[in-house]
Each structure stands twice: as structure tokens, then as C-alpha cells.
C-alpha positions in Angstrom: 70.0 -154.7 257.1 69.4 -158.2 256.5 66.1 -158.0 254.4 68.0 -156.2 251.7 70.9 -158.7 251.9 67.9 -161.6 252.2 66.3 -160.2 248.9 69.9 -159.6 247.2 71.1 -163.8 247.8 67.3 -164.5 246.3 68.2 -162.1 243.9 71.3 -163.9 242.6 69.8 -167.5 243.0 67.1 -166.6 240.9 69.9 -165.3 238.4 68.7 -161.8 238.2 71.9 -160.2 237.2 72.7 -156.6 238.2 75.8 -155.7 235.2 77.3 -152.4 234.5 78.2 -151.3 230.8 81.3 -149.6 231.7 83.9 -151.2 229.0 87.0 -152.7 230.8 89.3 -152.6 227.9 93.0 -152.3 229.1 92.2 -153.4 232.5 93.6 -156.5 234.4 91.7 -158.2 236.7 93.0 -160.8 239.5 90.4 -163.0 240.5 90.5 -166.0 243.4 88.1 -168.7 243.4 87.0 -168.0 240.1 86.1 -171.5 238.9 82.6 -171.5 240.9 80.1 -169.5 241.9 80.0 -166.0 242.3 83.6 -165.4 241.0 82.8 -167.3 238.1 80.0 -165.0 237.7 81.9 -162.1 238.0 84.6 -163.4 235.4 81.7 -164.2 233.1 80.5 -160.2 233.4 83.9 -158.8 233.4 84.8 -160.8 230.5 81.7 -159.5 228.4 83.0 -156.0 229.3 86.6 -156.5 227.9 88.6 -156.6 230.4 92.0 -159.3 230.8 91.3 -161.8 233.5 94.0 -163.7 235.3 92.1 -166.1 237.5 94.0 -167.3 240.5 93.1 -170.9 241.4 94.8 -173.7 243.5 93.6 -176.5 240.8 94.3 -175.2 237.7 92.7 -177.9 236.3 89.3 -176.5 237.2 90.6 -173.3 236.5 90.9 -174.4 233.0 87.3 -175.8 233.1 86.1 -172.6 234.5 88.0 -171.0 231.4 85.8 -173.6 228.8 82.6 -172.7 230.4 83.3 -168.7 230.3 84.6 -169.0 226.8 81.5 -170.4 225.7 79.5 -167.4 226.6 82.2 -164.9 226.0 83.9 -166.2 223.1 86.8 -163.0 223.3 87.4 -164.1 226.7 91.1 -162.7 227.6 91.5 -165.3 230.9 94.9 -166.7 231.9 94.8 -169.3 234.5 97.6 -169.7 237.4 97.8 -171.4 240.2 97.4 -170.1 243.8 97.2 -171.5 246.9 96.2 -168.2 249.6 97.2 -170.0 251.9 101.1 -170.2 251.1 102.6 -167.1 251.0 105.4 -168.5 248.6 102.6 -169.2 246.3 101.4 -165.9 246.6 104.9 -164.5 246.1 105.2 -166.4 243.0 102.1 -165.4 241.4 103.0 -161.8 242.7 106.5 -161.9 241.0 105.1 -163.3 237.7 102.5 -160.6 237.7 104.7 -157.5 238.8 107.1 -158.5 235.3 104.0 -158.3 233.5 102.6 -155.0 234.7 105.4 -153.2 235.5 102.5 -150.3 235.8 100.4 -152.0 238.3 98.8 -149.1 240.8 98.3 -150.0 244.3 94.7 -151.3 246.1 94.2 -153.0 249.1 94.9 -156.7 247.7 98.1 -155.2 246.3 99.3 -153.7 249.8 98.9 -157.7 250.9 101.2 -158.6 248.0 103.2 -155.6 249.0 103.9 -156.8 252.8 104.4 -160.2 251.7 107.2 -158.9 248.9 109.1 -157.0 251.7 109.0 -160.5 253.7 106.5 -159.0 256.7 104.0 -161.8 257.4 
């Protein structure tokens, strides 16, 4: 199994992009440690497919970088930057509260079932 994961980093180093044309319109995204690398790749091709961003960064600063740099590509970029730190579960309750007021219809996925233990205070 490593030559396909071998070809796959070359792959992405050589920026051959694999994308997917299903539209994200009316879908929120969370994203951590999208102000380099591959999550800033990934916000750059969810972006282009429509979909809202909420990038989760401990320096929002670079966060807001990241936001210039995505913007330039994807003009209609919906990306909302707020800060994070993982490894702080107030910060992750704070970010969780913030996002549950906003999307009062969120559905449940493994990330979520985190936020979820960390709401009902089991660490």
C-alpha cells in the first residue's frame, strides 16, 4: 500500500489536483488548519464548489491571510474565520456554542460526536 500513497504525495506536490463537481451550495464546512497546506487546498476546492467555510485556526491572523489568498482565486468565497485552539477544550466549546446558535440544524458526524462529549462535560 505505500506505492499508491508514494504516487498520491507526488501527485499533490506536483499539484495535480483530483476535484469533484458536486455543487456544495447550502452546506457548512468546519475546517482546522486551513491557513496552509492541504486544508488550504481543500478550502480553495470547496469554495469553488459553493459551499460556506468556517475555517478554525488558532491565529486568526493567518486565518485571515489564508482568507486573502482563497479569495483571490474564488472571488465568492463564503469563509468566516474563528479562532481555535484543539488543544483547549474551552476553546473548542466556544467555537462549538457559537456554531450550534447558528445551525440550529446541524446533523451529527464523527467531529460532531467530539463536540458532543465535550458539550456534556465528558473529557
Amino acid at each position: 500500500m505505500l506505492v499508491p500513497l508514494y504516487y498520491a504525495s507526488v501527485d499533490f506536490c506536483l499539484r495535480k489536483h483530483y476535484r469533484s463537481s458536486v455543487k456544495l451550495r447550502g452546506k457548512t464546512v468546519v475546517i482546522t488548519g486551513g491557513n496552509t497546506g492541504i486544508g488550504r487546498e481543500a478550502i480553495l476546492d470547496l469554495a469553488g464548489r459553493g459551499a460556506k467555510i468556517i475555517m478554525a485556526c488558532r491565529d486568526v491572523e493567518k486565518g485571515r491571510k489564508a482568507v486573502e489568498y482563497v479569495r483571490k482565486q474564488v472571488p465568492e468565497a463564503n469563509i468566516i474565520v474563528k479562532e481555535l485552539d484543539l488543544s483547549s477544550f474551552a476553546s473548542i466549546r466556544a467555537l462549538q456554542k457559537i456554531y450550534w446558535q447558528q445551525n440550529p440544524t446541524f446533523t451529527t458526524s464523527s467531529t460532531t460526536q467530539l463536540l458532543e462529549h465535550v458539550r456534556n462535560g465528558k473529557q
